[in-house]
PyMOL Python script that loads the backbone (N, CA, C, O; Angstrom):
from pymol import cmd

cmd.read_pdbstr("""\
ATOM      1  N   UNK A   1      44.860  20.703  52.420  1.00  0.00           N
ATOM      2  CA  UNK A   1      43.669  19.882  52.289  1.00  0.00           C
ATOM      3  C   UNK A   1      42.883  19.875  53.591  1.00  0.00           C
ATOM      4  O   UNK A   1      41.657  19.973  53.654  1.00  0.00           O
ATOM      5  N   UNK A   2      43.649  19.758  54.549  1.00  0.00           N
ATOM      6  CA  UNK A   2      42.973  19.266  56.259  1.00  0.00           C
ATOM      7  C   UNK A   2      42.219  20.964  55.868  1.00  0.00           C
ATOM      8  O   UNK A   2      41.018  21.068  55.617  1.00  0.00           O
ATOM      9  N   UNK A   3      42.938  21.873  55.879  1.00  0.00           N
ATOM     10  CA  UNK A   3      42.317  23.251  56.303  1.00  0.00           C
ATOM     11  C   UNK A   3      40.855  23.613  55.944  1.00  0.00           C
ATOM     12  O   UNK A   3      39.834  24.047  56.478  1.00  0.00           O
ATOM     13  N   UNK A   4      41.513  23.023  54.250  1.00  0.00           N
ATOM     14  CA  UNK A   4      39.958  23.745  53.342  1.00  0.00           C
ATOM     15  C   UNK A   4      38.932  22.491  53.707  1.00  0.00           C
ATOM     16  O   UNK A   4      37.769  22.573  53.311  1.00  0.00           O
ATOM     17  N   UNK A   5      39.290  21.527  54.334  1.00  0.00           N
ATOM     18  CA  UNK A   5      38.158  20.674  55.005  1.00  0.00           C
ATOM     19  C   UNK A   5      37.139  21.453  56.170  1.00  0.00           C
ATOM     20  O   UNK A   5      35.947  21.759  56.130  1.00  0.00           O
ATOM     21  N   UNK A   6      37.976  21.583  56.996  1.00  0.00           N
ATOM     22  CA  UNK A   6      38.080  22.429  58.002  1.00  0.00           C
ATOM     23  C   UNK A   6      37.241  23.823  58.186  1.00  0.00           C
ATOM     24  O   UNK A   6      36.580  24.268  59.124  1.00  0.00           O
ATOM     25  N   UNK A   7      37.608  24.398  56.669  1.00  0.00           N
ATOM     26  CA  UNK A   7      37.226  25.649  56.334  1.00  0.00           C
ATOM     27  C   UNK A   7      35.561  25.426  55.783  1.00  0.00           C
ATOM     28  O   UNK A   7      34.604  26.103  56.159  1.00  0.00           O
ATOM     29  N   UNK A   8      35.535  24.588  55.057  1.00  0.00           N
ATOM     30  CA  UNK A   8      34.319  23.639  54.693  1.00  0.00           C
ATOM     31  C   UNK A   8      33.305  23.165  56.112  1.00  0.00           C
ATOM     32  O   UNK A   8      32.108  23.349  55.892  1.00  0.00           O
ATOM     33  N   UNK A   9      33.550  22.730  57.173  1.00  0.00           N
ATOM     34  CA  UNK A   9      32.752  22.132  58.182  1.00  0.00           C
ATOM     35  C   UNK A   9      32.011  23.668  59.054  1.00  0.00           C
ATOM     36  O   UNK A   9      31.032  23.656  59.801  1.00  0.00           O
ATOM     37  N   UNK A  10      32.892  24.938  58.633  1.00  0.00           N
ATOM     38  CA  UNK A  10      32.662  25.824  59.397  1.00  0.00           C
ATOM     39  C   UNK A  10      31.369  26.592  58.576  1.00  0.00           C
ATOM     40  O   UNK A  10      30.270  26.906  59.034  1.00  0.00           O
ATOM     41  N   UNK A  11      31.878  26.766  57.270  1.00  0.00           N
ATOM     42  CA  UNK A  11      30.892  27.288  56.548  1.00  0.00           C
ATOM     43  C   UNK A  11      29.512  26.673  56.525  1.00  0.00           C
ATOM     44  O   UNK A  11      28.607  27.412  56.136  1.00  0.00           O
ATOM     45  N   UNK A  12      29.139  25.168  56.957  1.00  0.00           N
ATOM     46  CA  UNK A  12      28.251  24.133  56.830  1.00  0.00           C
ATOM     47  C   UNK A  12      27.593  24.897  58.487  1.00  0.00           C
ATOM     48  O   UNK A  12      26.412  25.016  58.814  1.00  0.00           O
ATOM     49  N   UNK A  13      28.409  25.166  59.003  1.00  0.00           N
ATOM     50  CA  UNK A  13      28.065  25.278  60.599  1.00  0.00           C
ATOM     51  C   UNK A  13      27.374  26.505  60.699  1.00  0.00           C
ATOM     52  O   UNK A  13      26.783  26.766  61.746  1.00  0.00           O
ATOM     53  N   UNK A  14      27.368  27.406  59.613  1.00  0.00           N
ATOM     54  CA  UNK A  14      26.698  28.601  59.831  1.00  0.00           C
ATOM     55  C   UNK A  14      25.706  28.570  58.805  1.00  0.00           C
ATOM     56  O   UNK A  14      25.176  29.666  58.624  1.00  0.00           O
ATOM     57  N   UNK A  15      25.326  27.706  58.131  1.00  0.00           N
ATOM     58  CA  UNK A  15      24.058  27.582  57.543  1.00  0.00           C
ATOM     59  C   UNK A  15      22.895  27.405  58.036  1.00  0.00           C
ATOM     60  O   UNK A  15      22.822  26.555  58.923  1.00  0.00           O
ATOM     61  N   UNK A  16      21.485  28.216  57.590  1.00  0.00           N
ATOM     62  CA  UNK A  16      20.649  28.210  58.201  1.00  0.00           C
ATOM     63  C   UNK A  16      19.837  26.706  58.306  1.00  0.00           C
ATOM     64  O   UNK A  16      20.259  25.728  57.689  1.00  0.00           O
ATOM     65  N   UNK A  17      18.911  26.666  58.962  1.00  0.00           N
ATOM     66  CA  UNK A  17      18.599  24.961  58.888  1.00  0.00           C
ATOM     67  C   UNK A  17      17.564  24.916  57.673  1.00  0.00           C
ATOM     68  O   UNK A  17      17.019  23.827  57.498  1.00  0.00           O
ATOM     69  N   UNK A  18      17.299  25.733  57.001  1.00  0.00           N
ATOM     70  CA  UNK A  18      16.621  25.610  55.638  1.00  0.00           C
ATOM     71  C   UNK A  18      17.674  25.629  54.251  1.00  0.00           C
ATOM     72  O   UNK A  18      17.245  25.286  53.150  1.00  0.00           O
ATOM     73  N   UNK A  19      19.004  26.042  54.444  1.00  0.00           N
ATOM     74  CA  UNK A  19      20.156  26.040  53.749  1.00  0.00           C
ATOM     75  C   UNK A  19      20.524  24.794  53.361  1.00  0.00           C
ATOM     76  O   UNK A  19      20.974  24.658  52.224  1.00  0.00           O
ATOM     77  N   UNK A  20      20.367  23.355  54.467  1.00  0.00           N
ATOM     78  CA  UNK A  20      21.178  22.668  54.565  1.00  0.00           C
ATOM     79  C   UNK A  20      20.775  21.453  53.673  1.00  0.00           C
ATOM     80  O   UNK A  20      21.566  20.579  53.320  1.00  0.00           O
ATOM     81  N   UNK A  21      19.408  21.502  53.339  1.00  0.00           N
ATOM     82  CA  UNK A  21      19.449  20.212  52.322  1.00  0.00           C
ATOM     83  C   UNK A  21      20.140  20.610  50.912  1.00  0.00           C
ATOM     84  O   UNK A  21      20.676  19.751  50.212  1.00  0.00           O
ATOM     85  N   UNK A  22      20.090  21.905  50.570  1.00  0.00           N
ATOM     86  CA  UNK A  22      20.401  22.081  49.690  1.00  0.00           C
ATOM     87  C   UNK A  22      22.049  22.084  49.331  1.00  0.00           C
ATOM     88  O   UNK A  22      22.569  21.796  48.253  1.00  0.00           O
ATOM     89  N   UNK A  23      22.681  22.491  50.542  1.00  0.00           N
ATOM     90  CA  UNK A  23      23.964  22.237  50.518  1.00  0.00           C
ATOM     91  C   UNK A  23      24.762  20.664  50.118  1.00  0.00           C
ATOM     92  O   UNK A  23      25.613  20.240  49.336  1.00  0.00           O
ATOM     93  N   UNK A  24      23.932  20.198  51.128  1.00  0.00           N
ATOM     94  CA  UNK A  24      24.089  18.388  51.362  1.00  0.00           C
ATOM     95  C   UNK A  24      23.629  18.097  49.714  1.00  0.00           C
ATOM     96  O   UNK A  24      24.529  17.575  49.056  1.00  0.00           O
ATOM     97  N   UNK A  25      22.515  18.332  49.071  1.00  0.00           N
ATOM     98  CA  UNK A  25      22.440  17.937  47.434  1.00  0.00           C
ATOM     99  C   UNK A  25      23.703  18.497  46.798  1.00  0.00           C
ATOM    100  O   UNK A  25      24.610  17.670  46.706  1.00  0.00           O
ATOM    101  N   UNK A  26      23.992  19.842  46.292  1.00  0.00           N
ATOM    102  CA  UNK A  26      25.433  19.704  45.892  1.00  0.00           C
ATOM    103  C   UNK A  26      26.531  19.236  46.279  1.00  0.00           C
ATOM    104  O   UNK A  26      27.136  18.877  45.269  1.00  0.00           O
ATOM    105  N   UNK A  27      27.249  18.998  47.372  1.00  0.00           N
ATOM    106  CA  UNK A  27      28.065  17.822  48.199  1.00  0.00           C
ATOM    107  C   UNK A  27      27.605  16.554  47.268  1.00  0.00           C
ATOM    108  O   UNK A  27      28.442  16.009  46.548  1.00  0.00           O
ATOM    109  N   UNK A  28      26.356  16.140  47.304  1.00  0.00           N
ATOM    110  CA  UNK A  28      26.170  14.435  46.652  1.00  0.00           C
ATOM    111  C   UNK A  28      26.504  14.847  45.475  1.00  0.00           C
ATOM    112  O   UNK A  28      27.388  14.171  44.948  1.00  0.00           O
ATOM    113  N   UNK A  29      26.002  15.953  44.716  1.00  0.00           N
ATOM    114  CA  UNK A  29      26.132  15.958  43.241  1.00  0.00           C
ATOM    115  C   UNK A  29      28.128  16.176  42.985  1.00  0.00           C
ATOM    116  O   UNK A  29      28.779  15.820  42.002  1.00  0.00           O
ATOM    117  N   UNK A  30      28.490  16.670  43.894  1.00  0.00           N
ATOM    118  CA  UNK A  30      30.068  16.821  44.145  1.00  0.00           C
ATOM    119  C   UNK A  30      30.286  15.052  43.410  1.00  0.00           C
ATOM    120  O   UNK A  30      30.522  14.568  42.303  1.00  0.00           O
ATOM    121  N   UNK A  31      29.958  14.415  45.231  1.00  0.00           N
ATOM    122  CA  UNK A  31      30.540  13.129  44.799  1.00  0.00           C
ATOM    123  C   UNK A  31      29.957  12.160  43.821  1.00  0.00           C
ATOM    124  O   UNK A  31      30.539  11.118  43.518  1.00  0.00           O
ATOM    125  N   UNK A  32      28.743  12.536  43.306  1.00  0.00           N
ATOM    126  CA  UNK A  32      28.250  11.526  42.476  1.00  0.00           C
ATOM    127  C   UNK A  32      28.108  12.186  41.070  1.00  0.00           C
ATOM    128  O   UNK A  32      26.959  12.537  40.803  1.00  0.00           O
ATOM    129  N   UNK A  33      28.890  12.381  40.289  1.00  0.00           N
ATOM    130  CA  UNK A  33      28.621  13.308  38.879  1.00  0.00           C
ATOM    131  C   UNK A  33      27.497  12.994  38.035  1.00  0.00           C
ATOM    132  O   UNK A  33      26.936  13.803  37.296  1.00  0.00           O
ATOM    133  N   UNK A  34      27.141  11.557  38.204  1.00  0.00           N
ATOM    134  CA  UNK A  34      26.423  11.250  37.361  1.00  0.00           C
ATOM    135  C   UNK A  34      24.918  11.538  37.627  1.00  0.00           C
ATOM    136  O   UNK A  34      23.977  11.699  36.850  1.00  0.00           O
ATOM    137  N   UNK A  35      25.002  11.551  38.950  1.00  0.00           N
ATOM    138  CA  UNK A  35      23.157  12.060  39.884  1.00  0.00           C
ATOM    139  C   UNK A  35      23.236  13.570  39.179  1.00  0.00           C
ATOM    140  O   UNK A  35      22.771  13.628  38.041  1.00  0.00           O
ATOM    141  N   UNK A  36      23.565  14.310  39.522  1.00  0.00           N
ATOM    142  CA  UNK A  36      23.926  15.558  38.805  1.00  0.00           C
ATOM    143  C   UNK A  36      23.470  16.059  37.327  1.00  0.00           C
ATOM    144  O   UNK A  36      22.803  17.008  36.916  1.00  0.00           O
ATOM    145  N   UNK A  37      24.096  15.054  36.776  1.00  0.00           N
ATOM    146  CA  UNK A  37      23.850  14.811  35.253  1.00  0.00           C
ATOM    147  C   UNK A  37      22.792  14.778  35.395  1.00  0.00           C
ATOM    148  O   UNK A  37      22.181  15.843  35.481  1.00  0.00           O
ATOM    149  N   UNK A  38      21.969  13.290  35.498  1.00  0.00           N
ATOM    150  CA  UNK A  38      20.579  13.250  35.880  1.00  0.00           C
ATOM    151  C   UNK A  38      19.765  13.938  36.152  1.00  0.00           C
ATOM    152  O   UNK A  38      18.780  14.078  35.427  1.00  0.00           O
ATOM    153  N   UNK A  39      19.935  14.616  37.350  1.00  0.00           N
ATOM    154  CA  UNK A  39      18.996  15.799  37.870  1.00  0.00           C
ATOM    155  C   UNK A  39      19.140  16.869  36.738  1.00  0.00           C
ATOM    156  O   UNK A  39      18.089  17.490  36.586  1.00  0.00           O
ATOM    157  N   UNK A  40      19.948  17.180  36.069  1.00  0.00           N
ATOM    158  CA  UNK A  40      20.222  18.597  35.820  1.00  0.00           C
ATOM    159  C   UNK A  40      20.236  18.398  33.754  1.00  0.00           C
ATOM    160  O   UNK A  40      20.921  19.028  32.948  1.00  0.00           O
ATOM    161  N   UNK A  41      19.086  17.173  33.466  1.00  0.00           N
ATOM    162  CA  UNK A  41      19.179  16.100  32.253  1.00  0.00           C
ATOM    163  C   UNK A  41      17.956  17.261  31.483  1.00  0.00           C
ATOM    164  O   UNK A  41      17.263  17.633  32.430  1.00  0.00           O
ATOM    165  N   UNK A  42      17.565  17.786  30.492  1.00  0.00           N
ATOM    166  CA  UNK A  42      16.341  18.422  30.285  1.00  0.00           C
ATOM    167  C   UNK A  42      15.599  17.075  30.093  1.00  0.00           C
ATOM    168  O   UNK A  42      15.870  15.874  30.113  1.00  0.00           O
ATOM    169  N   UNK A  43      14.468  17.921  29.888  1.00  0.00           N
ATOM    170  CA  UNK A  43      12.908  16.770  29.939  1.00  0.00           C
ATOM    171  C   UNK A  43      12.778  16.496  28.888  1.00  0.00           C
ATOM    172  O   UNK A  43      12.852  17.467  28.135  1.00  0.00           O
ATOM    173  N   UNK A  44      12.488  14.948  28.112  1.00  0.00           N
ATOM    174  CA  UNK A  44      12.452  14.451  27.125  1.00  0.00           C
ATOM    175  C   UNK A  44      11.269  14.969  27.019  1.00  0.00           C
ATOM    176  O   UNK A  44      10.451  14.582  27.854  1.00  0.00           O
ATOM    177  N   UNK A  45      10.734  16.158  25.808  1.00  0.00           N
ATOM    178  CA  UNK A  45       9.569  16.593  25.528  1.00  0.00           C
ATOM    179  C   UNK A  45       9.304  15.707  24.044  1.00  0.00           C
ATOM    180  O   UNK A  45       8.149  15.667  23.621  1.00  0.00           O
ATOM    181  N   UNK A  46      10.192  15.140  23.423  1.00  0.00           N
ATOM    182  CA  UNK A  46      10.082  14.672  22.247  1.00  0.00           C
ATOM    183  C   UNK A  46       8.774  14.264  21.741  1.00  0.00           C
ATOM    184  O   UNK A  46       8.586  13.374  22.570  1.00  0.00           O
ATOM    185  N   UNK A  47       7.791  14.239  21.055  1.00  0.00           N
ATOM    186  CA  UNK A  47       6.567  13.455  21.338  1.00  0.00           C
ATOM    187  C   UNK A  47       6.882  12.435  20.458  1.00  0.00           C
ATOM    188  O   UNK A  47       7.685  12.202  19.554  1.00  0.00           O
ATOM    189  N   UNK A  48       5.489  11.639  21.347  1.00  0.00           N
ATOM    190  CA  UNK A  48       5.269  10.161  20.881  1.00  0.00           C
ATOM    191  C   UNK A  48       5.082   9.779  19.632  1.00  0.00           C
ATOM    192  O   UNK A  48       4.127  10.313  19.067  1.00  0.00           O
ATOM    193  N   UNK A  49       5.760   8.947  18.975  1.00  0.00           N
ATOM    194  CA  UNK A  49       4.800   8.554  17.937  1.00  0.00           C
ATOM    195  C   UNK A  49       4.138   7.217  17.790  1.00  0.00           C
ATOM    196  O   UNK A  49       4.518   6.302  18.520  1.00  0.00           O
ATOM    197  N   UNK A  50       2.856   6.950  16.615  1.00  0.00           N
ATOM    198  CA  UNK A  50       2.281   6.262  16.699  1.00  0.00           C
ATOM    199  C   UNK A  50       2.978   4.761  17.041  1.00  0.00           C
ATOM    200  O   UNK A  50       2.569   3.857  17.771  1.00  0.00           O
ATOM    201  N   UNK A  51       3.941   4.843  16.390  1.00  0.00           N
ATOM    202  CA  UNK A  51       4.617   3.331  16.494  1.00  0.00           C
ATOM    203  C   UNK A  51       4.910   3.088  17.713  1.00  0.00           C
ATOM    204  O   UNK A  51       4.495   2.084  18.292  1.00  0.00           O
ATOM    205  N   UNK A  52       5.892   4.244  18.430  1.00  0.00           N
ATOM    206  CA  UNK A  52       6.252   3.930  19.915  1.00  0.00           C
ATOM    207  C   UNK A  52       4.822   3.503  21.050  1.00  0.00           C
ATOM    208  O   UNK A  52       4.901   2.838  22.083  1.00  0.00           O
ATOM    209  N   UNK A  53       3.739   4.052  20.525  1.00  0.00           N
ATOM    210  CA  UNK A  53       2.580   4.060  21.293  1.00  0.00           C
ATOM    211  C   UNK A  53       2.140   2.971  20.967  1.00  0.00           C
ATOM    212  O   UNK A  53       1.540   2.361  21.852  1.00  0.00           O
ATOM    213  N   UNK A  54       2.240   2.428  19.838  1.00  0.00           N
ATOM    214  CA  UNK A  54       1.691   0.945  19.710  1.00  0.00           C
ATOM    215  C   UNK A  54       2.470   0.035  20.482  1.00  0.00           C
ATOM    216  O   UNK A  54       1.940  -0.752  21.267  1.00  0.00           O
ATOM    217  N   UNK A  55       3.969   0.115  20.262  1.00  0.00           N
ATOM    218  CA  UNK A  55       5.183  -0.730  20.829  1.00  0.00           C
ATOM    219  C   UNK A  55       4.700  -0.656  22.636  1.00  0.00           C
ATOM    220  O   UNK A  55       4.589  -1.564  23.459  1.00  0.00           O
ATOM    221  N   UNK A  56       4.520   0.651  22.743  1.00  0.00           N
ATOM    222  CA  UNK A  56       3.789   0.613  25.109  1.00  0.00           C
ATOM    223  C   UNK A  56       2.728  -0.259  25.187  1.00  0.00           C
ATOM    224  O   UNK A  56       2.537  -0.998  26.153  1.00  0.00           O
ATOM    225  N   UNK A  57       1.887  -0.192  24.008  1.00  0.00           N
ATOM    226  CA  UNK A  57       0.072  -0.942  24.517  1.00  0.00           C
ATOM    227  C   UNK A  57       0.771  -2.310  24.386  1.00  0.00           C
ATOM    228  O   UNK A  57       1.173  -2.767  25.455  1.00  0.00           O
ATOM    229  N   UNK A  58       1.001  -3.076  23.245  1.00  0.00           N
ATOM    230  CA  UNK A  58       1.692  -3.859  23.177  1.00  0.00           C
ATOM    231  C   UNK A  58       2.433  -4.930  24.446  1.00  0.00           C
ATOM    232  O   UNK A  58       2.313  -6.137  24.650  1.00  0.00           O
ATOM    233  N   UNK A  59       3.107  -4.013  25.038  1.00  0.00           N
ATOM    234  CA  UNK A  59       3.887  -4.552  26.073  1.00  0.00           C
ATOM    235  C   UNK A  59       3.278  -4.385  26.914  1.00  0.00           C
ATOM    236  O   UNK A  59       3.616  -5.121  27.842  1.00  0.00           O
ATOM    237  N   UNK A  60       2.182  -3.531  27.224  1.00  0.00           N
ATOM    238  CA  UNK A  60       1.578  -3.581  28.441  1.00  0.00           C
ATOM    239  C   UNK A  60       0.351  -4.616  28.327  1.00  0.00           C
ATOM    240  O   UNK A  60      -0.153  -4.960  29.396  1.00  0.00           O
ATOM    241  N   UNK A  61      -0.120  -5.088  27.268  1.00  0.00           N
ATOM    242  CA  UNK A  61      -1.364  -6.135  27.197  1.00  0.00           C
ATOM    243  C   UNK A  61      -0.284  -7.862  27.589  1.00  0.00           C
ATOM    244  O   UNK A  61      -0.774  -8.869  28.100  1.00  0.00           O
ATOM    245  N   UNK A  62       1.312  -7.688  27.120  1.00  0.00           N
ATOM    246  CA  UNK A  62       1.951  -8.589  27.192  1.00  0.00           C
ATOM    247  C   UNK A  62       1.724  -8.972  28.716  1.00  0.00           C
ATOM    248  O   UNK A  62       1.120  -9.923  29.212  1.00  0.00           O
ATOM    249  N   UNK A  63       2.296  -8.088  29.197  1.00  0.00           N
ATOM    250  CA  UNK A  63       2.271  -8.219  30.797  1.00  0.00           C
ATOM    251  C   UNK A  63       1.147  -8.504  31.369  1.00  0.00           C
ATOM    252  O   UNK A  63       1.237  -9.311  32.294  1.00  0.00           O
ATOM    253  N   UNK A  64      -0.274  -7.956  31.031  1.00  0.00           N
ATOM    254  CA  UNK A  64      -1.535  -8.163  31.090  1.00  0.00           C
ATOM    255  C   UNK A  64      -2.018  -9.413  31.453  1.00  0.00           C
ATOM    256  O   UNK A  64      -2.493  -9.863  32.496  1.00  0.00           O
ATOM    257  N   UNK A  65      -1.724  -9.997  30.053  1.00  0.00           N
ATOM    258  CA  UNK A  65      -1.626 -11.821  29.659  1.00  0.00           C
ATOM    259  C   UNK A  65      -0.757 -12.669  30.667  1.00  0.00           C
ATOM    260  O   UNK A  65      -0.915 -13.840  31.010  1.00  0.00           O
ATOM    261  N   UNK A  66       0.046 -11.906  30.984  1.00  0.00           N
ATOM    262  CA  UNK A  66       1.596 -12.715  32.067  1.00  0.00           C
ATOM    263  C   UNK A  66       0.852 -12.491  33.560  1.00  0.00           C
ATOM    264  O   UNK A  66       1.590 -12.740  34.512  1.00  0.00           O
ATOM    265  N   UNK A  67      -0.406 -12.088  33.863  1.00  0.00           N
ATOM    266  CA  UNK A  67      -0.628 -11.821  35.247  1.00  0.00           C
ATOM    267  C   UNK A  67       0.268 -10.279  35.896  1.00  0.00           C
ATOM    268  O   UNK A  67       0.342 -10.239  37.124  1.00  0.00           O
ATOM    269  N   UNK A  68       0.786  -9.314  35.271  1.00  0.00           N
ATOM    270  CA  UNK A  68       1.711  -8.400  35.001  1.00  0.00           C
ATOM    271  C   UNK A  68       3.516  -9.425  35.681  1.00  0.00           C
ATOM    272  O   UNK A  68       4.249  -8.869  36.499  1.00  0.00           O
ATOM    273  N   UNK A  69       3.730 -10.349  35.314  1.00  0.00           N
ATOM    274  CA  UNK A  69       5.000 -10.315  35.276  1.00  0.00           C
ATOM    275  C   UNK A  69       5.876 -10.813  33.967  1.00  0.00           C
ATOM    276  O   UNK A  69       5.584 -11.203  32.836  1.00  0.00           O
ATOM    277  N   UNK A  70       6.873 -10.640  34.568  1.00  0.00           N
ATOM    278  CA  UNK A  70       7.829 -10.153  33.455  1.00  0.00           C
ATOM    279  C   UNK A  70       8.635 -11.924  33.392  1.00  0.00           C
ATOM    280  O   UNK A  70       8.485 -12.875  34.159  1.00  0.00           O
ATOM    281  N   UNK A  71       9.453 -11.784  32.185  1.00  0.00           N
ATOM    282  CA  UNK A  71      10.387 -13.129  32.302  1.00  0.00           C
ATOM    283  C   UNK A  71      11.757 -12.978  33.462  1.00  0.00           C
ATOM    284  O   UNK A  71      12.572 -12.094  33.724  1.00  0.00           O
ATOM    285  N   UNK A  72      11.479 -14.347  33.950  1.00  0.00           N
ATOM    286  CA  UNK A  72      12.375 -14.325  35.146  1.00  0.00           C
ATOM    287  C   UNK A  72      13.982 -14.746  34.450  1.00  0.00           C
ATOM    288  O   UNK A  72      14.167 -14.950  33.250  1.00  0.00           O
ATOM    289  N   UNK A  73      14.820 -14.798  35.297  1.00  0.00           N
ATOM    290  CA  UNK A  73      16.121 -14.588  35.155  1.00  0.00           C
ATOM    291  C   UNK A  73      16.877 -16.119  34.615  1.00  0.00           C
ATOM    292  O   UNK A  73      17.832 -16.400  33.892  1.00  0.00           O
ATOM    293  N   UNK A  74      15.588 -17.104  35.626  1.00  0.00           N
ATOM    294  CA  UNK A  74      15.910 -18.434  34.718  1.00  0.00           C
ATOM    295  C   UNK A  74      15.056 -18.513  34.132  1.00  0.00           C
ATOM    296  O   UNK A  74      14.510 -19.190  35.002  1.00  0.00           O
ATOM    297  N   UNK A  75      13.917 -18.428  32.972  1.00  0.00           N
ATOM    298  CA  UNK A  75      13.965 -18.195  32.146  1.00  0.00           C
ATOM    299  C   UNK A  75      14.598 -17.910  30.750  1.00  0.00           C
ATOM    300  O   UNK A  75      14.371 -18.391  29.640  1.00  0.00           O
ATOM    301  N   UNK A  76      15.587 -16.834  31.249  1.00  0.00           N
ATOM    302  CA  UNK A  76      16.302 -16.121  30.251  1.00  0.00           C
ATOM    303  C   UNK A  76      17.635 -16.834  30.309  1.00  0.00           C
ATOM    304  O   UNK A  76      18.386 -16.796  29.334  1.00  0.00           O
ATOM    305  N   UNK A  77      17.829 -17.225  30.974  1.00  0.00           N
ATOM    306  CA  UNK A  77      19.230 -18.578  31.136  1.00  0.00           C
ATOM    307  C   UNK A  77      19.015 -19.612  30.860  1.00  0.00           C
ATOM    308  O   UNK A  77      19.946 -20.163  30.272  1.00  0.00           O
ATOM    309  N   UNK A  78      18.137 -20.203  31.021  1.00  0.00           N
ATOM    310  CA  UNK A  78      17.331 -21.838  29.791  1.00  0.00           C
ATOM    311  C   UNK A  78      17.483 -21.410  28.583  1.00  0.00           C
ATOM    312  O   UNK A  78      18.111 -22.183  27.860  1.00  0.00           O
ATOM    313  N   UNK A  79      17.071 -20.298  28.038  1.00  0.00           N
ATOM    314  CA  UNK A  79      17.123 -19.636  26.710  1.00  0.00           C
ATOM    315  C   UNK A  79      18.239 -20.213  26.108  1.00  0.00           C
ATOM    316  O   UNK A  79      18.399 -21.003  25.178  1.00  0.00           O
ATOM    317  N   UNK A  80      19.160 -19.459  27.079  1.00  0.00           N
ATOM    318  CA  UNK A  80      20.757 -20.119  26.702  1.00  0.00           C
ATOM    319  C   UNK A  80      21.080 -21.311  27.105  1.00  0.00           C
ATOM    320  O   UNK A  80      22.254 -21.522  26.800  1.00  0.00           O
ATOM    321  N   UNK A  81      20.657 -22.102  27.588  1.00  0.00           N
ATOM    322  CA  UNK A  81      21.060 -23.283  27.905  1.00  0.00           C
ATOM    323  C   UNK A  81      21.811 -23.750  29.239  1.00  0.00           C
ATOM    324  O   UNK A  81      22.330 -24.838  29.488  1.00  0.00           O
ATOM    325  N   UNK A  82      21.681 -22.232  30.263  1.00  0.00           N
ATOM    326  CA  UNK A  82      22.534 -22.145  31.155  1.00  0.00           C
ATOM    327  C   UNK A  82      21.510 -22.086  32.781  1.00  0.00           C
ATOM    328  O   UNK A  82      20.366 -21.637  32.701  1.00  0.00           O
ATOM    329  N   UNK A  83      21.836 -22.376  33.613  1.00  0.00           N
ATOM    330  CA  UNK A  83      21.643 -22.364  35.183  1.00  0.00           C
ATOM    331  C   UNK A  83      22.631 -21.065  35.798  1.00  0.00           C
ATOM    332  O   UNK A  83      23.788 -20.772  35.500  1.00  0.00           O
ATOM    333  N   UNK A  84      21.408 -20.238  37.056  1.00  0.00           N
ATOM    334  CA  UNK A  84      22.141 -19.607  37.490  1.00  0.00           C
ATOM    335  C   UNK A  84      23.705 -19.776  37.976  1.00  0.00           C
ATOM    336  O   UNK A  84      24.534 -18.872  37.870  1.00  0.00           O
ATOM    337  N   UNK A  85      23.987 -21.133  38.549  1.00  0.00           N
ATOM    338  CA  UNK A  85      25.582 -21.741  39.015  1.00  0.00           C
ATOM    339  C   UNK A  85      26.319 -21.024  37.870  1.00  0.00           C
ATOM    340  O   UNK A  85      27.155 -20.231  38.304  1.00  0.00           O
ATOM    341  N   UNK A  86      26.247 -21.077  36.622  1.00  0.00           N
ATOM    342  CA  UNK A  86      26.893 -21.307  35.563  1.00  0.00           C
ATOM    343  C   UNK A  86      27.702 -19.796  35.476  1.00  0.00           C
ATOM    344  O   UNK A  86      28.740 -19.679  34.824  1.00  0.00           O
ATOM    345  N   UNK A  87      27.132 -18.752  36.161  1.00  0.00           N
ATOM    346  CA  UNK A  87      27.135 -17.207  35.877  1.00  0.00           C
ATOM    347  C   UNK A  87      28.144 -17.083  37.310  1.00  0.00           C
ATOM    348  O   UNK A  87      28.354 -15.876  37.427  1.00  0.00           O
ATOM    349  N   UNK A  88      28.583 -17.544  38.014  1.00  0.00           N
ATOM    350  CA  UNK A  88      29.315 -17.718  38.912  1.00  0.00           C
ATOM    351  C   UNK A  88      30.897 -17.297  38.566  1.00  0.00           C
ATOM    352  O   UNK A  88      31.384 -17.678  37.501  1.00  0.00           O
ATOM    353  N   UNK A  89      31.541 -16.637  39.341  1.00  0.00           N
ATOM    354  CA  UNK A  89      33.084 -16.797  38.819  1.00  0.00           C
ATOM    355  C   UNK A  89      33.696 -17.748  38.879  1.00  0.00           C
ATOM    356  O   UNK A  89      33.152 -18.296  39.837  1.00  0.00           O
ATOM    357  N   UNK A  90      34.464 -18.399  38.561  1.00  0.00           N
ATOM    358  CA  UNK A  90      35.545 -19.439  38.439  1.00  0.00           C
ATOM    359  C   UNK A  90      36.905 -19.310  38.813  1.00  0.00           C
ATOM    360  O   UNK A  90      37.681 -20.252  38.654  1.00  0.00           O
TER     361      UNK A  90
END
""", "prot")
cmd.dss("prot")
cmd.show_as("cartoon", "prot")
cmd.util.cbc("prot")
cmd.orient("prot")
């Protein structure tokens, strides 16, 4: 393990300095599988339809009306009957 570390820091060491972001992105995509995924996700080309396009204007005139904000967190915990304290561990 120490070696192929080792063997790893050397190969990094002879990369050109235009090599190296790209190296350093696979390394993250190494440790992060899911960035990876992400990046490497095809492009939702699906098209729109009318409904979904009504459902965006919709929510965006909502926000419009709200000064563009959204419902806050207490808000949505009055809903339930609850205070942030309440969401606390025990």
């Amino acid at each position: 393990m120490a070696a192929d570390k080792e063997h790893a820091h050397k190969l990094i060491e002879q990369l050109a300095p235009g090599q190296v972001p790209a190296a350093i992105g696979m390394l993250e995509r190494l440790l992060d599988p899911v960035s990876g995924a992400i990046a490497n996700a095809p492009v939702d080309d699906e098209p729109e339809t009318d409904e979904e396009r009504t459902a965006v204007a919709k929510s965006k005139a909502w926000f419009k009306q709200r000064g563009g904000q959204g419902i806050s967190h207490q808000e949505v915990l009055a809903d339930f009957g609850l205070i942030p304290v309440d969401l606390k561990n025990k």
